[in-house]
N, C-alpha and C positions, 0 to 999 in steps of 0.2 A: 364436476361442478355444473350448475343448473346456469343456463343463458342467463336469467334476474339474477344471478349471485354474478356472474362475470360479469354485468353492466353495472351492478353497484359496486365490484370495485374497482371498475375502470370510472366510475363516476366521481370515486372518493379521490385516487390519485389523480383524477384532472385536476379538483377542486384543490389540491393540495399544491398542484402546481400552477394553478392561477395567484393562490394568495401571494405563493413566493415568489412570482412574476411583480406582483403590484409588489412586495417587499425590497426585491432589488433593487427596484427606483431608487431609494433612498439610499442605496450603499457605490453608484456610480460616479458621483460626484462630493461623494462625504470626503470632508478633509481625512488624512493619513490618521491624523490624531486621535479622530470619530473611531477610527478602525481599530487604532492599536488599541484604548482605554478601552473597549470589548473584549479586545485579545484577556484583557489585564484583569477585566472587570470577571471572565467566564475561570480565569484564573484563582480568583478572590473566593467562589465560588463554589469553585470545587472544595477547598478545602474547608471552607465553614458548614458544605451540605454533606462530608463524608457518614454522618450516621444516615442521613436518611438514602442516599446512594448505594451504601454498604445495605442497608435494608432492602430496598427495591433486587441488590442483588443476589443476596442471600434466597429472597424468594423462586428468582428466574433456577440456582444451583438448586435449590428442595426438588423444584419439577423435572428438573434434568438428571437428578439422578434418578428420581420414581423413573421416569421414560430411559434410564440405561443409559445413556450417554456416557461414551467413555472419558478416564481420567486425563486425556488430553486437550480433547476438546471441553471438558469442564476448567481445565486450567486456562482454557483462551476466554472462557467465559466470565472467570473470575476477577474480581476486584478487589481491592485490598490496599487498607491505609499505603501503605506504602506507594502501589501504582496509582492512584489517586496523585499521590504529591506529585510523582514525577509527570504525571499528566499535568499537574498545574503549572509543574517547571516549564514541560513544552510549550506550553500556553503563553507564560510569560516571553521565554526564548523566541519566539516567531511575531512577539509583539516588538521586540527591540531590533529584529531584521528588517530596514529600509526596505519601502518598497522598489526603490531604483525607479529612474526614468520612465515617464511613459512613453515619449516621443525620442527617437536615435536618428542624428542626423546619415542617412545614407552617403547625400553626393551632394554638393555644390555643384548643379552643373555650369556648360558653359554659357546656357541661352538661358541665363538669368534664373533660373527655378531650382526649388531647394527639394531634395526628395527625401523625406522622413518616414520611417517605420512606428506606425505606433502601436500599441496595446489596448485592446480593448476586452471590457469581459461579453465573457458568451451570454450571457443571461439567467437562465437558469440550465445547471447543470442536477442530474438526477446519480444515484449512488444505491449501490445493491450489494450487502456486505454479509459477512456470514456472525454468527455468534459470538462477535465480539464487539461489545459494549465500548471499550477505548476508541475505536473507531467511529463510533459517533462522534464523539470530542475532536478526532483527528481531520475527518474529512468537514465540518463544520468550520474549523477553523482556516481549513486551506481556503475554502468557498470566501468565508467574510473578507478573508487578505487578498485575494484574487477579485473582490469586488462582485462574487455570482450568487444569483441564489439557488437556493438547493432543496431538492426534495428525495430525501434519504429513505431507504429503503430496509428494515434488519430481518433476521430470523424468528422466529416465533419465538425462543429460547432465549432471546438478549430484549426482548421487546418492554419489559418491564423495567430494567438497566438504563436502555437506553430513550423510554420514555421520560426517568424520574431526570438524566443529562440534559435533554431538551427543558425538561419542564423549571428545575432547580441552577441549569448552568449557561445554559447555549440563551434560552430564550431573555431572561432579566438580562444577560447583561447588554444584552443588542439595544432592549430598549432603555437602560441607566444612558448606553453614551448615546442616546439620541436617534438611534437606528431604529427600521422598523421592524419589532419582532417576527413577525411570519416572512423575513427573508429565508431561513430555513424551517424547512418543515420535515416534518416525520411521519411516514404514512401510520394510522393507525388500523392496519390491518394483520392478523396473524398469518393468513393464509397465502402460499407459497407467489395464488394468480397476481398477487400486488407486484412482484417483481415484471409479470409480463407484459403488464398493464404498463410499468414504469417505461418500458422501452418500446412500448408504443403509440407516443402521440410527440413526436416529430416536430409540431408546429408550437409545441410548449418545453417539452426538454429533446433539445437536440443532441446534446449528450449526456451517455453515463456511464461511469465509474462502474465496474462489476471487480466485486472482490469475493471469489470463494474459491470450491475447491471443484478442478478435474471437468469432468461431463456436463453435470447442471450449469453451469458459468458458460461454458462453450457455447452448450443451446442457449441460453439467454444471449449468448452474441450473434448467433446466426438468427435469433426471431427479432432482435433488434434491427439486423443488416435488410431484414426482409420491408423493415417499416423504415428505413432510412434513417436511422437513428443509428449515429458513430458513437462506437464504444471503446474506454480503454480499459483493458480485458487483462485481470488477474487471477489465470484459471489454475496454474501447473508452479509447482516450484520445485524444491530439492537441491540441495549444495552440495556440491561436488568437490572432495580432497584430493589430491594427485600427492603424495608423498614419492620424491622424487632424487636421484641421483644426487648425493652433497647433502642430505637430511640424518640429525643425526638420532639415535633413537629418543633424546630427550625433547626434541624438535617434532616430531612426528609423534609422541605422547600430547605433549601440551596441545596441539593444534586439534588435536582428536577429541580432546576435553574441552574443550572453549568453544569448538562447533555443539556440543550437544549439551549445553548450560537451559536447555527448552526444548521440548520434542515435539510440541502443536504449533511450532513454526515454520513455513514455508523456506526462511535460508539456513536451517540446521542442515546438520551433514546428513546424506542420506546415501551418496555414495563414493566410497573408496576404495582409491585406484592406487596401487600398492606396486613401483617401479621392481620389474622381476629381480634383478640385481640386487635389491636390499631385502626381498619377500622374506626369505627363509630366518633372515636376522631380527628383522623388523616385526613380522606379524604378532610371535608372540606375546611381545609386548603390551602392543595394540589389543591384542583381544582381552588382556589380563586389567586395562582402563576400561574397555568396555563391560568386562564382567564386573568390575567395583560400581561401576554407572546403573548395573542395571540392565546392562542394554543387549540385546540376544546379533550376532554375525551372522550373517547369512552368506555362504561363503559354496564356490563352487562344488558341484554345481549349481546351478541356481532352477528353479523351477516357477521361475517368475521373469519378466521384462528386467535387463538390469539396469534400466531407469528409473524401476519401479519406486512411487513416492510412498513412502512411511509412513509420513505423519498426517495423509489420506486414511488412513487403512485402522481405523478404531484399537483394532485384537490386537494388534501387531505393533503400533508406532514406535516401540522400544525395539527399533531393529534399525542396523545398518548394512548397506549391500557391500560385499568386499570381493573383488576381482584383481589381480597380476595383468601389467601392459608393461609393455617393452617400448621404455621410452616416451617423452613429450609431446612427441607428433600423436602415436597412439591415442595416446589418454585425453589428448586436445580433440580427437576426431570422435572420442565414445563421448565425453561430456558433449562435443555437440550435435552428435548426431541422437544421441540415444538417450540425455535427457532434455528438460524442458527449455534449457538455455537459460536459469533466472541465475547462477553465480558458478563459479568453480574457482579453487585455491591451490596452488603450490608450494609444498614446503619442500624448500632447499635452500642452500648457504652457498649454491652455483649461478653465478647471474648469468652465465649464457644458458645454463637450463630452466630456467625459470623464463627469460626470453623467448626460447622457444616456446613454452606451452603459453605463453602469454601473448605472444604473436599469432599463435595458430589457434586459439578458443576467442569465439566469436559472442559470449554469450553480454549478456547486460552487466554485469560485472564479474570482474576479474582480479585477484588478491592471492598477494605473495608474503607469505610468511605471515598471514592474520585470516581467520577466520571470516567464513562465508558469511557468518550471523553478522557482519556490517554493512551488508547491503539492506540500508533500514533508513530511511529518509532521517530520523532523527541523529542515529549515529552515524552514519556517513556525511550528509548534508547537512546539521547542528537546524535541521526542519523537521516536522513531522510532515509525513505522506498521503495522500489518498490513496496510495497500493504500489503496486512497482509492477511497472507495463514491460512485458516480455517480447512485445510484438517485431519481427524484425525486417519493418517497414522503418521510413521517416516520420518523425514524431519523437512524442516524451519518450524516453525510456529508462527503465530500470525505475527508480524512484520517484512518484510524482508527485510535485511541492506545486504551491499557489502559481510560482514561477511559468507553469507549464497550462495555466489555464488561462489563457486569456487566445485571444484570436488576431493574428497580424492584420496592419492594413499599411496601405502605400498610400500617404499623403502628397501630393506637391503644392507648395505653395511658392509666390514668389521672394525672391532670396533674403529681399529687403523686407518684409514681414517675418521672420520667420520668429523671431522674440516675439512678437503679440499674439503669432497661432500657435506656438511649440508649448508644450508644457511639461518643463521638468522633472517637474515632483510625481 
């Protein structure tokens, strides 16, 4: 890319993050109510603009299949009456969740001063996501409930998706309830440098949201670390099944079937860990669900990493890795050392072995007797997410909801004010 080509679109995404700077104003002090009747209004929306949504998406699939794009990642791409509604359900769903307290009293001390926690938003926060169209709607909505604005970042492939979202759903409704529409904004650039551009100007988005897949996402967090821009990073995923000691084969069927209900998702199963003491009864079972599914074993030995992620992998996503461990401890030490840490499951009807591997997997979620696929802000938290942060430092993790965007601060005030400066709501 030519220097004039990378100053204009470092020019376009500053300008996109200025408007949505001067658009936040209006959403830091908006009554709850302002917020939710957008929630409701982006809700109202969707559902009266599904032809023209479905049309905007139908064109982004025509391109993506000329350009090859395999049928998984065309499945993340797609839109469809039906995902449409229940995008509207989320919408309304997280308008009827309170925002809870801004201000939590800490301590009454004893030399008269009252010491409160309060919430504030960041400002503008930025968002870098891969080819899927839904998430425009999801991380817009956590921003408006969170009070930030936002300037969103998509693929080439969803850019048509999720310009008509902006144009048809996100932006009217901000401004029906009174808000200003360019709190969120949408870069309109196709070219990959808008992401780079995004994580680098510091002094307009201090953070961003990166949601994709593997290598690209990582470098976009190590060019963001370089400009001082924190990021929370959804690079690696892969769901991990531990079928364990007390599983019975109809048990260890079902769980194997419910993880792989979607293969372009980052908490489908991707690999399983098959307790040596049941292998020789159990496998063939499993592999005879996975041949009805579709879905090809990869099975020692392996000729690949055996954290290797699937639904990374175009040619290949209809595969699951299958390895023999001896034991809880084991299979708790491969999920964490050897995959990405975003979920692991255990099926057994043994509560001290389920304990076990539950005690010793460290990863952002953990689930016994239910599938990995509920590590998902909507069906785990009844929220939708801006991604799920793997990272294993302090901070959000696992699912990130409105809840997780805002910035603490230490007030003290004196004990006898504390009703005129605290605020509630």
């Amino acid at each position: 890319m030519s220097t004039a080509t990378a100053s204009a679109v470092l020019s376009t995404v500053r300008a996109c993050a200025e408007r949505a700077a001067r658009g936040a104003a209006s959403l830091v002090n908006a009554p709850e109510s302002a917020i939710d009747a957008a929630l409701r209004g982006m809700a109202e929306r969707v559902r009266s603009a599904v032809p023209a949504l479905i049309a905007a998406n139908e064109a982004d699939l025509a391109a993506a299949r000329e350009s090859g794009m395999s049928e998984a990642l065309q499945d993340r791409l797609t839109l469809t009456a039906e995902r449409l509604d229940a995008m509207a359900a989320q919408l309304t769903a997280l308008a009827d969740v309170p925002d809870g307290p801004r201000d939590r009293v800490v301590e009454q001390r004893p030399d008269g001063l009252t010491l409160l926690e309060r919430r504030r938003p960041v400002g503008v926060i930025g968002a870098n996501f891969e080819a899927r169209p839904n998430v425009t709607v999801d991380i817009a909505s956590q921003l408006l409930k969170s009070r930030n604005g936002g300037v969103l970042r998509t693929g080439s492939a969803a850019l048509r998706s999720s310009q008509a979202l902006m144009d048809q759903v996100v932006a009217p409704a901000l401004a029906a309830a009174g808000l200003d529409a360019d709190a969120i904004q949408l870069i309109p650039v196709e070219d990959r440098s808008a992401a780079y551009a995004l994580v680098a100007v510091p002094e307009l988005v201090p953070l961003v949201i990166l949601r994709g897949s593997g290598e690209s996402t990582r470098d976009l967090a190590r060019e963001a670390a370089q400009h001082g821009v924190r990021t929370l990073a959804h690079a690696d995923g892969g769901g991990v099944l531990y079928i364990a000691p007390g599983a019975s084969a109809e048990l260890a069927q079902r769980m194997v079937e419910e993880s792989l209900d979607r293969l372009g998702v980052c908490n489908r199963l991707n690999l399983l860990l098959l307790d040596r003491s049941l292998h020789d009864e159990l496998l063939p079972g499993i592999l005879s669900v996975l041949s009805r599914l579709g879905i090809a074993a990869s099975l020692p030995p392996h000729d690949h990493p055996r954290g290797f992620e699937w639904a990374l992998d175009s040619d290949r996503a209809a595969t699951v890795t299958i390895d023999a461990v001896d034991g809880p401890a084991e299979a708790a030490r491969i999920a964490n050392d050897e995959t990405s840490g975003l979920a692991a499951a255990v099926a057994t009807e043994d509560p001290a072995v389920a304990r076990a591997f539950l005690d010793a997997y460290g990863g952002s979620g953990a689930f016994w007797n239910c599938p990995t696929r509920l590590l998902d802000g909507f069906k785990l938290l009844r929220l939708p997410e801006t991604g799920i942060n793997i990272d294993r430092v302090p901070g959000p993790r696992g699912p990130v909801t409105f809840r997780d965007l805002s910035l603490r601060q230490y007030v003290t005030v004196p004990t006898a004010t504390v009703a005129e400066v605290s605020d509630p709501a």
